[in-house]
C-alpha positions in Angstrom: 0.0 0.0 0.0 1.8 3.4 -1.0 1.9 5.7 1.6 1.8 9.8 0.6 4.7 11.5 2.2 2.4 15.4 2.2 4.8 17.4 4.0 8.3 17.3 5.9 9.2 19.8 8.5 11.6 21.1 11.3 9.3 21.1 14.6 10.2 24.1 16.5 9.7 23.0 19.0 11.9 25.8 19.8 13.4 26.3 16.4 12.8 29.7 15.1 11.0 30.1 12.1 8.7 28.1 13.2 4.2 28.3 12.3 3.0 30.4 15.0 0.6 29.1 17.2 -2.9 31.7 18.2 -4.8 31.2 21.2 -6.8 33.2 23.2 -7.3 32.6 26.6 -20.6 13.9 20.9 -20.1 10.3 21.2 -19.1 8.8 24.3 -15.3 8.3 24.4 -12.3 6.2 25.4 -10.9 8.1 28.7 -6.9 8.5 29.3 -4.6 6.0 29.4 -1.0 5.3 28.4 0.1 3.2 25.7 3.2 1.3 25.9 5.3 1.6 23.0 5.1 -1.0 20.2 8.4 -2.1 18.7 8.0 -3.9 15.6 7.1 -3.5 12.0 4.0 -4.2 10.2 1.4 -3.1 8.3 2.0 0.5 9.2 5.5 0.3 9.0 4.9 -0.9 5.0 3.0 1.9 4.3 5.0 4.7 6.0 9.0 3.1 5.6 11.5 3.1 8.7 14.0 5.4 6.9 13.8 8.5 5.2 17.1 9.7 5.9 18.1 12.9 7.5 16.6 15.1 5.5 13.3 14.0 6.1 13.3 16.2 9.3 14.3 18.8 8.1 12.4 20.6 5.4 10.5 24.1 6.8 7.6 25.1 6.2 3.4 25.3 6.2 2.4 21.8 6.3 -1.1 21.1 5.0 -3.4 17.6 3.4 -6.1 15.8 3.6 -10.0 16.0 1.8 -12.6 18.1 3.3 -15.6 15.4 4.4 -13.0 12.2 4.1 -14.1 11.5 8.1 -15.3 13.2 10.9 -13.9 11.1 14.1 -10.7 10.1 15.3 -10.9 6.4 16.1 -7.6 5.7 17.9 -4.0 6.2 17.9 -1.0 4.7 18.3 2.2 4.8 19.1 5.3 3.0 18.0 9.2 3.4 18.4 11.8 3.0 15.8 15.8 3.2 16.1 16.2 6.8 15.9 12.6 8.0 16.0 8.8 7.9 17.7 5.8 7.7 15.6 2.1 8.0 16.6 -0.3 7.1 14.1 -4.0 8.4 14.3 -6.9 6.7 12.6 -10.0 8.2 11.4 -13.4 7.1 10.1 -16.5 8.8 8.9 -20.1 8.5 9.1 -20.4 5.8 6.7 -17.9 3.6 8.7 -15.0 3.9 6.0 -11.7 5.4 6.5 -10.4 8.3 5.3 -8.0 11.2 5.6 -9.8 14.2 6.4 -8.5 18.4 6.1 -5.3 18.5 8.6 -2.6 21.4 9.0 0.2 21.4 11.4 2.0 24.4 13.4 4.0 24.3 16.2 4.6 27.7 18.5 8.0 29.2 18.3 8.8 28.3 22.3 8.2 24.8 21.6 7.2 22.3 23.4 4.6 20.7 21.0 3.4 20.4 18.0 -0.9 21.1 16.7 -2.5 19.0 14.3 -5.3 21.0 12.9 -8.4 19.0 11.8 -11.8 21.7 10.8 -13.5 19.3 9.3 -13.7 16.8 12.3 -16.7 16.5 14.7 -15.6 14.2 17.6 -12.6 11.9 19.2 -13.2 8.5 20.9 -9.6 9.5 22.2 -9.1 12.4 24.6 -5.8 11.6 25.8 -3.1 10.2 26.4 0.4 9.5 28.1 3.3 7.5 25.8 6.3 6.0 27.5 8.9 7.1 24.9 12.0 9.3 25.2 10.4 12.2 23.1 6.7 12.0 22.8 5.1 12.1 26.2 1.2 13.3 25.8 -1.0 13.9 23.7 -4.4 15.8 23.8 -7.7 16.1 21.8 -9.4 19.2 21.6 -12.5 21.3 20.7 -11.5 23.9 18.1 -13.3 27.5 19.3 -13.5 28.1 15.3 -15.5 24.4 14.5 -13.7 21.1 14.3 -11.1 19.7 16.6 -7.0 19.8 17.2 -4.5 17.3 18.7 -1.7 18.9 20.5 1.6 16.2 20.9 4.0 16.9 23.6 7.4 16.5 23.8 10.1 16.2 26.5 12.9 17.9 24.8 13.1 19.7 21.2 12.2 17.5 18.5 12.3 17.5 14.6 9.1 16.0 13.0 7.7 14.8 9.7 4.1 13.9 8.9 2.9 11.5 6.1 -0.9 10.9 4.7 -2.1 7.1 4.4 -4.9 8.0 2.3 -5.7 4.4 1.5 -5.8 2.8 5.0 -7.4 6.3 6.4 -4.2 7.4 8.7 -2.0 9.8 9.5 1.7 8.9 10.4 3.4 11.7 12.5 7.1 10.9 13.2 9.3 12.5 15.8 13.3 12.5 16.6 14.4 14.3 19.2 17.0 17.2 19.3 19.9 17.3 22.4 17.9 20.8 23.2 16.1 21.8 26.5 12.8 23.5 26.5 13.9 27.0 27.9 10.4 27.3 28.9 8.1 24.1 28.9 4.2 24.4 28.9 2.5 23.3 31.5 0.3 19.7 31.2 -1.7 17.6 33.5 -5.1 15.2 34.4 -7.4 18.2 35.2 -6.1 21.3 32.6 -3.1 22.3 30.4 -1.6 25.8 30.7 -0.3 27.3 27.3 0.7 30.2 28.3 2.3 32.1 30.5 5.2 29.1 31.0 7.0 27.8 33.3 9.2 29.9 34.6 8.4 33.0 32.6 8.6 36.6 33.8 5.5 38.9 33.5 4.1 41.8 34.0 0.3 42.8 34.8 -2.0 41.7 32.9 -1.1 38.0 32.9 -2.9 36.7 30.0 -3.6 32.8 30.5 -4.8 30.4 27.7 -5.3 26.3 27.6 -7.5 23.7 27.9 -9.5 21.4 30.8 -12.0 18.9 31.0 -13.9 20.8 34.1 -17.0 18.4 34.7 -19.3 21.5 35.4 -17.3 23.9 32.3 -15.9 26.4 34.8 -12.3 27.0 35.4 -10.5 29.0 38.2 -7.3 30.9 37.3 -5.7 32.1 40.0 -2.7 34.3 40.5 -1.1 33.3 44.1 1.9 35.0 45.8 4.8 33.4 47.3 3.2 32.8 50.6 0.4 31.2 48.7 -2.0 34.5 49.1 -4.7 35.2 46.0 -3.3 38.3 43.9 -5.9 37.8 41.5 -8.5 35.3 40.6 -11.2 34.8 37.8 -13.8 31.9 36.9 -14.0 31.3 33.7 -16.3 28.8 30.9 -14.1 26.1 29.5 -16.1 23.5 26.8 -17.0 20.5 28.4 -18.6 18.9 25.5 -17.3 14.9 26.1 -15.1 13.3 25.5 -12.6 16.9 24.0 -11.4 18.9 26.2 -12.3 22.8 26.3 -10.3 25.6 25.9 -10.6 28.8 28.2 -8.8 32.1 28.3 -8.6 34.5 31.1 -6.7 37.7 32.0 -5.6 38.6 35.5 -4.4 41.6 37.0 -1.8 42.3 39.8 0.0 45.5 41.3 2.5 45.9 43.8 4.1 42.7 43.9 7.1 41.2 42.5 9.3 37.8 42.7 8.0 34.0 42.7 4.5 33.2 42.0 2.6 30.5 41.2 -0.8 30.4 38.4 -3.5 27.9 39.9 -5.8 26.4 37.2 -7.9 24.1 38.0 -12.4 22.9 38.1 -14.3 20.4 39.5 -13.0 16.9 38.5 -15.5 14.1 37.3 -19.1 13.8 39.1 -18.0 16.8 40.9 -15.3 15.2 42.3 -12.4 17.3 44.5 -10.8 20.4 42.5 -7.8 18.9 40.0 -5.7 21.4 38.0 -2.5 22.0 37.8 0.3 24.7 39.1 2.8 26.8 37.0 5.3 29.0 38.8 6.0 32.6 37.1 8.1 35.5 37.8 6.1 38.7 38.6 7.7 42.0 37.5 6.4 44.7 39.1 3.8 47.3 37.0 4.0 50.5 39.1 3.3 51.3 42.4 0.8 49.4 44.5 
């Protein structure tokens, strides 16, 4: 079965040059889990080819494919480890059961960190996350597009180079990652109950802190707090986040301080399942003073 190589490109993941990232502060689904890496060949491994060579992670540029109404779900994925590089592969099907590649772009932010896959045309995911046990590829997340459609945002441990190839026949899209002996100066922040964007880890800021990501809040309301070093609120807002199952929603909020400067931490966090205790997670930013309190 031929496989389509669509586009080749350098992840940023860091790297400058790299697609700019915007973002503003149905069916019942398959919940997290983590796959264990599969190491072996196969059908997917005919299709896509172990070894491109070099170059094949290197190439800049947009990255674009698919056919508009090809599917509208995302089936499964998978994730496999070759020498030298990771691949997920992500299966779709449509309404009519058949598989089929549908629109996709790809963009990764300029800090890094992780790379988007872009799907408009998709309605929903029986996959809303998950956790891989590889060296590069760590997480990966499935979410409601503000705009229509839905996005998958991969994660990485370190900077990585990536390439992404179209299985039209089979319905599939191959992403393949190597990582890069870079650090992520400043890493995102991920975890069960919410995903910070931005600010990052580690970041320094001054008033207004504009924060934007994604949760799963089980009643759609998110609390973004701005807490001091002695664990005091500075600022806090409650926000609406999507909490359409299984996708997670994205939310966007802007807080306020004055009159304080140093170590602080941003608290994000909602109710967890059946109203369950609050889950979230914790990034810790550098405040720099805005004027006088």
């Amino acid at each position: 079965m031929a496989a389509l190589l669509i586009a080749l490109a350098l992840a940023a993941c860091g790297a400058a040059g790299g697609d700019s990232i915007s973002d503003p502060g149905e069916s019942a689904g398959e919940d997290s889990r983590t796959t264990d890496p599969v190491r072996e060949t196969g059908v997917v491994e005919d299709e896509v080819g172990a070894e491109y060579g070099e170059d094949a992670f290197a190439a800049p540029g947009g990255i674009s494919g698919g056919r508009a109404g090809a599917a509208d779900r995302i089936e499964d994925v998978r994730f496999q480890i070759f020498d030298g590089h990771e691949r997920l592969i992500v299966d779709f099907v449509g309404r009519d059961g058949r598989a089929g590649v549908p629109r996709w772009t790809v963009e990764s932010p300029e800090e890094g960190g992780y790379v988007r896959l872009r799907f408009p045309g998709l309605r929903s995911t029986r996959v809303a996350h998950r956790d891989f046990v590889g060296s590069t590829l760590t997480e990966l997340y499935v979410v409601r597009d503000r705009g229509g459609g839905l996005f998958a945002d991969l994660f990485a441990t370190h900077e990585f180079r990536y390439r992404v190839t179209e299985l039209p026949e089979s319905g599939r899209l191959a992403v393949d990652l190597r990582g890069v002996p870079e650090e992520i100066r400043l890493p995102p922040t991920t975890g069960d109950g919410s995903v910070v964007l931005q600010p990052r880890e580690a970041e320094e800021i001054e008033s207004p802190v504009v924060v934007s990501g994604y949760a799963r809040p089980s009643e759609g309301r998110v609390t973004v707090s701005l807490l001091d070093r002695e664990r005091d609120v500075l600022a806090s807002k409650t926000v609406r986040a999507d909490d359409r199952a299984p996708a997670w929603g994205r939310f966007g909020a802007t807080l306020e301080f004055s009159g304080y400067e140093g170590l602080a931490t941003l608290r994000v966090g909602g109710r967890g399942p059946e109203g369950g205790p609050l889950v979230g997670t914790e990034t810790e930013i550098l405040l720099e003073s805005s004027g006088p309190g």
